[in-house]
BALOBA-1460 file (C-alpha; in Angstrom, 3 decimals):
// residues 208
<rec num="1" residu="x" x="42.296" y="20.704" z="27.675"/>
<rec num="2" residu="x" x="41.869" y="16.729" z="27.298"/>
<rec num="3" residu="x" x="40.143" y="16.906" z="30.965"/>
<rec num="4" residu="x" x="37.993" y="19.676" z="30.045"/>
<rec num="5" residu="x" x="36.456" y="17.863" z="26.962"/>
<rec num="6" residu="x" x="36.197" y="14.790" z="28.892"/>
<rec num="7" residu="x" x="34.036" y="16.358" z="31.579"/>
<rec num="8" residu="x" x="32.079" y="17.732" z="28.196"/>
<rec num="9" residu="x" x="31.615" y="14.890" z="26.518"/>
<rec num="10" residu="x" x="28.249" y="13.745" z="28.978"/>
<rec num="11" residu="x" x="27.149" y="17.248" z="29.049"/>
<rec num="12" residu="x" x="26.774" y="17.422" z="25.267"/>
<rec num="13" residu="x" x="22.919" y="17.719" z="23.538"/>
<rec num="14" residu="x" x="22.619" y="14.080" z="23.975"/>
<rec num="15" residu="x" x="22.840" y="14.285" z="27.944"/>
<rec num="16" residu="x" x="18.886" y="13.964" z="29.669"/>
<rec num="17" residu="x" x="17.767" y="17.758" z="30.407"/>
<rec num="18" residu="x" x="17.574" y="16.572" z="33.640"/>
<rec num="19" residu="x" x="21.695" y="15.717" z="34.186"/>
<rec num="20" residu="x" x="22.489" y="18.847" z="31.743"/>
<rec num="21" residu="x" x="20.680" y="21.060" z="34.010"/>
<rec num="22" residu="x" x="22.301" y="19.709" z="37.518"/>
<rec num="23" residu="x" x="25.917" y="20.019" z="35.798"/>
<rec num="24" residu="x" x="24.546" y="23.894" z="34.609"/>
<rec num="25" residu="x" x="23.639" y="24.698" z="38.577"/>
<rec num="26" residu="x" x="27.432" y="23.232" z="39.330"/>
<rec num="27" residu="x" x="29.234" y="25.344" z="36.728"/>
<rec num="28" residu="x" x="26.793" y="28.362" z="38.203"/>
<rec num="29" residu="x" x="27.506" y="27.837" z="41.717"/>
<rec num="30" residu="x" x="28.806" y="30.806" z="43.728"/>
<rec num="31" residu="x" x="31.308" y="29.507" z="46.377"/>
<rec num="32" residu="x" x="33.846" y="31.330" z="49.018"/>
<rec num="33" residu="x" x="36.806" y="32.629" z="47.646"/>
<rec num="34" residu="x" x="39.439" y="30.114" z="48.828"/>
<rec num="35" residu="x" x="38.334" y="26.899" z="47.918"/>
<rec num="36" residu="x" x="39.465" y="26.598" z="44.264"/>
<rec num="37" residu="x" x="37.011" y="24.672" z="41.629"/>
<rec num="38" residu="x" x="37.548" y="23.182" z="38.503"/>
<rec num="39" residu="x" x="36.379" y="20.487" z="36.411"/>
<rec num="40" residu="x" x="38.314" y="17.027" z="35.881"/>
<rec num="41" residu="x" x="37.929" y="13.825" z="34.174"/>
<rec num="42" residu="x" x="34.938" y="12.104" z="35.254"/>
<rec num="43" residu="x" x="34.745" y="8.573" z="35.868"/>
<rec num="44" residu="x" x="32.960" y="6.393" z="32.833"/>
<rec num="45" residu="x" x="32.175" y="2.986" z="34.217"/>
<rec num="46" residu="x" x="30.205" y="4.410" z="37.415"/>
<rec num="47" residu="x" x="27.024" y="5.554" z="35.654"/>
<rec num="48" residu="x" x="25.484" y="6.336" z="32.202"/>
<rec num="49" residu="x" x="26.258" y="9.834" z="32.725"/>
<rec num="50" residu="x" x="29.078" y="11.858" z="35.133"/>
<rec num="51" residu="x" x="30.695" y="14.945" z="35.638"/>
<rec num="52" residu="x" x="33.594" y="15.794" z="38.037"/>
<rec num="53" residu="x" x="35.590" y="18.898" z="40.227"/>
<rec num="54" residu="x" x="38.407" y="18.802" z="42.216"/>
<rec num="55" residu="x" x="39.235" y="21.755" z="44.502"/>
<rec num="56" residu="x" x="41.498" y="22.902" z="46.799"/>
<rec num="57" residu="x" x="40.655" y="24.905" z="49.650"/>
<rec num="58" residu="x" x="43.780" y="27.626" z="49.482"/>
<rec num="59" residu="x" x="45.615" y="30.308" z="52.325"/>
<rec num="60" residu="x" x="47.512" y="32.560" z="50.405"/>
<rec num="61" residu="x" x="50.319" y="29.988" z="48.610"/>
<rec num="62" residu="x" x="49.235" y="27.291" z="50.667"/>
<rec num="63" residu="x" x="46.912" y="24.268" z="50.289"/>
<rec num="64" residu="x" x="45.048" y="23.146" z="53.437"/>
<rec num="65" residu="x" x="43.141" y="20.556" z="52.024"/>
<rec num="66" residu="x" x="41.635" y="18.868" z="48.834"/>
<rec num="67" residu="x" x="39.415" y="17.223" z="47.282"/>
<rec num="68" residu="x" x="36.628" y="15.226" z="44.404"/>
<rec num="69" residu="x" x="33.350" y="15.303" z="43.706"/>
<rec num="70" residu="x" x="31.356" y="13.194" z="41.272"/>
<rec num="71" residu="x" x="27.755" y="13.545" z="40.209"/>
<rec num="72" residu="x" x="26.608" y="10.384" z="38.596"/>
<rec num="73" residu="x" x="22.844" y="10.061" z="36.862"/>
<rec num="74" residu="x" x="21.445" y="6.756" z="35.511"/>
<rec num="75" residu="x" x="18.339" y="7.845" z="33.855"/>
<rec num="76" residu="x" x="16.426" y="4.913" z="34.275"/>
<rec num="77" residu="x" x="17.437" y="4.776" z="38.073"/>
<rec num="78" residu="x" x="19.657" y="2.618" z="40.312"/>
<rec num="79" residu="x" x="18.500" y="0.689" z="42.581"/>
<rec num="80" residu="x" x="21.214" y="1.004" z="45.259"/>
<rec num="81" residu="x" x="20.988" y="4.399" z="44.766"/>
<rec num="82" residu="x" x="17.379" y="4.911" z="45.008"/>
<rec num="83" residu="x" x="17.349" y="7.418" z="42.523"/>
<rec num="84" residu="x" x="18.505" y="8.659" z="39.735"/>
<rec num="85" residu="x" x="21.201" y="10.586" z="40.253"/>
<rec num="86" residu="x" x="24.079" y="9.922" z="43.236"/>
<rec num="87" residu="x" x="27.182" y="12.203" z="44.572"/>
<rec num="88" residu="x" x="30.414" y="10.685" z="45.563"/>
<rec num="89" residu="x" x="33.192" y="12.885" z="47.202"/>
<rec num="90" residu="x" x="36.577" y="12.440" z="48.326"/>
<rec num="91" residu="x" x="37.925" y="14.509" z="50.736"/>
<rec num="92" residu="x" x="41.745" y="14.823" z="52.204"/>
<rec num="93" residu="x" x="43.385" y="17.113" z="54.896"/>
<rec num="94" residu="x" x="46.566" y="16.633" z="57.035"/>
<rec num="95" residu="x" x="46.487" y="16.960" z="60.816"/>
<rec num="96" residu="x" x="48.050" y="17.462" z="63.883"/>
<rec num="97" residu="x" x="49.200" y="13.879" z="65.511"/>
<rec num="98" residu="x" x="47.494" y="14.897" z="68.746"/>
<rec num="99" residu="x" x="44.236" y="15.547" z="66.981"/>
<rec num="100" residu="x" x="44.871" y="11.930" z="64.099"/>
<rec num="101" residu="x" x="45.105" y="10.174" z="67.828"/>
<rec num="102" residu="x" x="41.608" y="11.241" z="69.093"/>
<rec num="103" residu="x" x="39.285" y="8.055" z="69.350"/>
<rec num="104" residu="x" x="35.928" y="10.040" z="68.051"/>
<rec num="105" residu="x" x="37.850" y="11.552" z="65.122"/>
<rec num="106" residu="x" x="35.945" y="9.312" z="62.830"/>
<rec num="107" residu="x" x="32.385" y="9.779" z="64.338"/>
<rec num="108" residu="x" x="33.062" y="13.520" z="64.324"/>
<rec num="109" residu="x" x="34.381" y="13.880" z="60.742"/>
<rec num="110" residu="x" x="31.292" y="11.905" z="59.407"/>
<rec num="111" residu="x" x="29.144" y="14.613" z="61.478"/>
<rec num="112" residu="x" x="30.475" y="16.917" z="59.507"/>
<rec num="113" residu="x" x="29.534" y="15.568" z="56.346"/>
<rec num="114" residu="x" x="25.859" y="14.947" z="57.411"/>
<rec num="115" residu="x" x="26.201" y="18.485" z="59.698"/>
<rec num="116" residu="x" x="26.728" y="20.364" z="56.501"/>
<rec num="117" residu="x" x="23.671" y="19.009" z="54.677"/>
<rec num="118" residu="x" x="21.774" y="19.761" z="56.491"/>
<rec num="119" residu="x" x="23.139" y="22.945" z="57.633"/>
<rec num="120" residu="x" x="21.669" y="23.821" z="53.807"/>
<rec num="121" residu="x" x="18.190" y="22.017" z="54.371"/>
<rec num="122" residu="x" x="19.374" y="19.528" z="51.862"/>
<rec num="123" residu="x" x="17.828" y="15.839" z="52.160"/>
<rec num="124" residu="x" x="19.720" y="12.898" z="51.132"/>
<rec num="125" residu="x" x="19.033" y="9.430" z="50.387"/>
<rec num="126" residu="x" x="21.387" y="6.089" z="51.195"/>
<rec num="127" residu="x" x="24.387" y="7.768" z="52.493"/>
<rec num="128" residu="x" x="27.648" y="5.764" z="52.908"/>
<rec num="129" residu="x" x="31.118" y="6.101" z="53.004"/>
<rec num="130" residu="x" x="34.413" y="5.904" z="55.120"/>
<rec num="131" residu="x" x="36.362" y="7.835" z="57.424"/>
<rec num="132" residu="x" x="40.288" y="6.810" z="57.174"/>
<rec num="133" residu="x" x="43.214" y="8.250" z="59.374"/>
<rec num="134" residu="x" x="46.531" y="7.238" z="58.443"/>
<rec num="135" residu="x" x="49.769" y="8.084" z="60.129"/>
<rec num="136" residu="x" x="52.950" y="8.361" z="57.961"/>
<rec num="137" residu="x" x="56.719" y="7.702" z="60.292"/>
<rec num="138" residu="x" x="60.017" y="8.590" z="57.823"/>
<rec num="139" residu="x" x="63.445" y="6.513" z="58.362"/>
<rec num="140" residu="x" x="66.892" y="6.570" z="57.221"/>
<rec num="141" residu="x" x="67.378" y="9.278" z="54.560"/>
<rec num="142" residu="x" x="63.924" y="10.476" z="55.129"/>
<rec num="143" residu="x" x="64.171" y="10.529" z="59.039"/>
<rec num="144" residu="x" x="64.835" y="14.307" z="59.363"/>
<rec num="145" residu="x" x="60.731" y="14.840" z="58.296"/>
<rec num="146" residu="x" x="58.408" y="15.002" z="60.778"/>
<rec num="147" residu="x" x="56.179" y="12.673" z="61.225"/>
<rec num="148" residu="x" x="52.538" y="12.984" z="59.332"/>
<rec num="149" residu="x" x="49.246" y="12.649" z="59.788"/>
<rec num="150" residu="x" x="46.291" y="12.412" z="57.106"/>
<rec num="151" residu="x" x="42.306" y="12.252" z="57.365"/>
<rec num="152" residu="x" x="40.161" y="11.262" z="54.293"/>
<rec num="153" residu="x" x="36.693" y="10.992" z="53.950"/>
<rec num="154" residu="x" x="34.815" y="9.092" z="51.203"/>
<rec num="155" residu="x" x="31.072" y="8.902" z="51.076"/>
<rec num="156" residu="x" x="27.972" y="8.886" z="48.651"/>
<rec num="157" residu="x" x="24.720" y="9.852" z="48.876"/>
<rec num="158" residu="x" x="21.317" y="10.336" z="47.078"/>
<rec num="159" residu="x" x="20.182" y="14.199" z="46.684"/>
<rec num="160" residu="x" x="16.542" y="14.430" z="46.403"/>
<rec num="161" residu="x" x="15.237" y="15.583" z="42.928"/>
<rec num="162" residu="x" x="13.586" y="18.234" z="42.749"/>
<rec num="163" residu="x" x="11.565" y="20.105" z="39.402"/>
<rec num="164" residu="x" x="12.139" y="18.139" z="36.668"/>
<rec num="165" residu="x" x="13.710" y="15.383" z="37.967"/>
<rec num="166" residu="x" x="16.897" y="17.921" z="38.907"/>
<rec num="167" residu="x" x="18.376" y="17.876" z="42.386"/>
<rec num="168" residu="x" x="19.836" y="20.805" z="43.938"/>
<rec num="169" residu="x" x="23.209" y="20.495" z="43.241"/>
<rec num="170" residu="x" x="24.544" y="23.859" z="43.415"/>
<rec num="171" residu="x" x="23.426" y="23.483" z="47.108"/>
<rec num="172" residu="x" x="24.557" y="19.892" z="47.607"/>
<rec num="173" residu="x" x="28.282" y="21.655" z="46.182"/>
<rec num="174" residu="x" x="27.824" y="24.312" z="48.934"/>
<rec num="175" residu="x" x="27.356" y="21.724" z="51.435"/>
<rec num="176" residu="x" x="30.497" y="20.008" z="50.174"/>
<rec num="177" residu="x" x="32.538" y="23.005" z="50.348"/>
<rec num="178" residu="x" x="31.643" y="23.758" z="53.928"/>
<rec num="179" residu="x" x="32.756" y="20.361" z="54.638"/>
<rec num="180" residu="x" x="36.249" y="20.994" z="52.855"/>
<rec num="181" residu="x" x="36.499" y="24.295" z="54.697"/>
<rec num="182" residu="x" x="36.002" y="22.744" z="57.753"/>
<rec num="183" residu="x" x="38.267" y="19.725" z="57.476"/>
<rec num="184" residu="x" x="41.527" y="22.587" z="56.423"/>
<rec num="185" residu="x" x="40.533" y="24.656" z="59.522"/>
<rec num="186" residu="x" x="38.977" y="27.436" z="57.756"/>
<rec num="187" residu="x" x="36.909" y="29.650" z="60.408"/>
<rec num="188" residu="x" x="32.857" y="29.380" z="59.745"/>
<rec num="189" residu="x" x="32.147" y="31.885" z="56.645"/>
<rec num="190" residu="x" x="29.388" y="33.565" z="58.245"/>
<rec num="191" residu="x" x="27.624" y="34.442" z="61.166"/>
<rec num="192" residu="x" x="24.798" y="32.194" z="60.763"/>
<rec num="193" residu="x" x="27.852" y="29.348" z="61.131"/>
<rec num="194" residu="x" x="29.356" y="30.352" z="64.243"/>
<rec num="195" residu="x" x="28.929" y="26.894" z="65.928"/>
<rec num="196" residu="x" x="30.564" y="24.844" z="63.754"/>
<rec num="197" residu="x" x="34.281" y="23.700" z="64.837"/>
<rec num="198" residu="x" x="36.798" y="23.364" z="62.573"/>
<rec num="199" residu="x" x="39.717" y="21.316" z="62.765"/>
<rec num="200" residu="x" x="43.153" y="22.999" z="63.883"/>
<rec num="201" residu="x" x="45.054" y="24.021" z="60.932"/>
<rec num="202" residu="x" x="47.314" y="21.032" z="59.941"/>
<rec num="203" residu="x" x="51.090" y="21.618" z="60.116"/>
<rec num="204" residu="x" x="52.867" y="22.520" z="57.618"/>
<rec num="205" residu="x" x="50.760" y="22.963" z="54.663"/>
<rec num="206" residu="x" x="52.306" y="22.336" z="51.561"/>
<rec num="207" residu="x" x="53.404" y="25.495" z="49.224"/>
<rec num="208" residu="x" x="51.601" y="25.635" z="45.714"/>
């Protein structure tokens, strides 16, 4: 309950319309059935004005991958930014060793990100961010676990505004979701996704 009235507290009547309305289209958004949304505490030293979800893409009692997404608004703009409003995700998934070890993994995850954008016709401003890979080896008492294998993503970007001042963010959170689907391995949701390729699912997902 603390969470949930921190992510209220900047979507109160004294939020701009503008920021009020973009966190309205995220609380709207429709999204497939197992990635798992909810709000969380949003970060307070980023920007005038944020709201956050977490979610966790789930098979049956398993989760396949997670991850954050922010939606900051400065209502007199940001300069680095380029706009008023910015998204910043975080985005986490483990893998096979054989795929961690391929060279383009980075270059291929970051496709994804940009793939899925504009998979939804969605224009972005400024984007940045970081593909990581990190390989986890267990000794003495923890020897008997396998070894493990992680992939996170971290990026930013500037969603064009639209009416008002208001970006799209119910399809920028669509976008983000097809990213997390892809990362855990999900198969495309629709027809009109076919080519995408996922990731093989990681071993060994951990039980809810």
């Amino acid at each position: 309950m603390d969470d949930a009235k921190e992510g209220d507290r900047d979507t109160s009547s004294d939020a701009p319309l503008p920021f009020r309305a973009a966190v309205d289209a995220l609380r709207a958004a429709r999204l497939r059935p197992q990635i798992e949304v909810e709000p969380t505490r949003a970060p307070q030293r980023l920007a005038p004005f944020a709201y956050a979800l977490e979610a966790t893409v789930v098979d049956g009692d398993q989760d396949l991958a997670d991850g954050r997404l922010v939606l900051l608004h400065d209502p007199d703009g940001h300069d680095a930014w380029r706009g008023a409003f910015r998204l910043v995700t975080l985005v986490r998934a483990e893998l096979e060793p054989e795929m961690a070890a391929d060279p383009l993994l980075p270059d291929v995850c970051w496709s994804w990100l940009t793939g899925a954008l504009q998979a939804r016709g969605l224009a972005c401003g400024e984007p940045s961010g970081t593909v990581t890979r990190a390989s986890s080896h267990y000794f003495g008492g923890l020897a008997e676990r396998p070894s493990a294998s992680q992939i996170e993503i971290r990026a930013s970007w500037t969603p064009r505004e639209g009416l008002g001042g208001v970006p799209d963010t119910a399809a920028h959170l669509a976008a983000w979701c097809d990213l997390l689907a892809q990362v855990a391995g999900l198969p495309p949701a629709g027809p009109g996704d076919a080519s995408v390729v996922t990731l093989p699912q990681r071993r060994g997902p951990q039980s809810r």
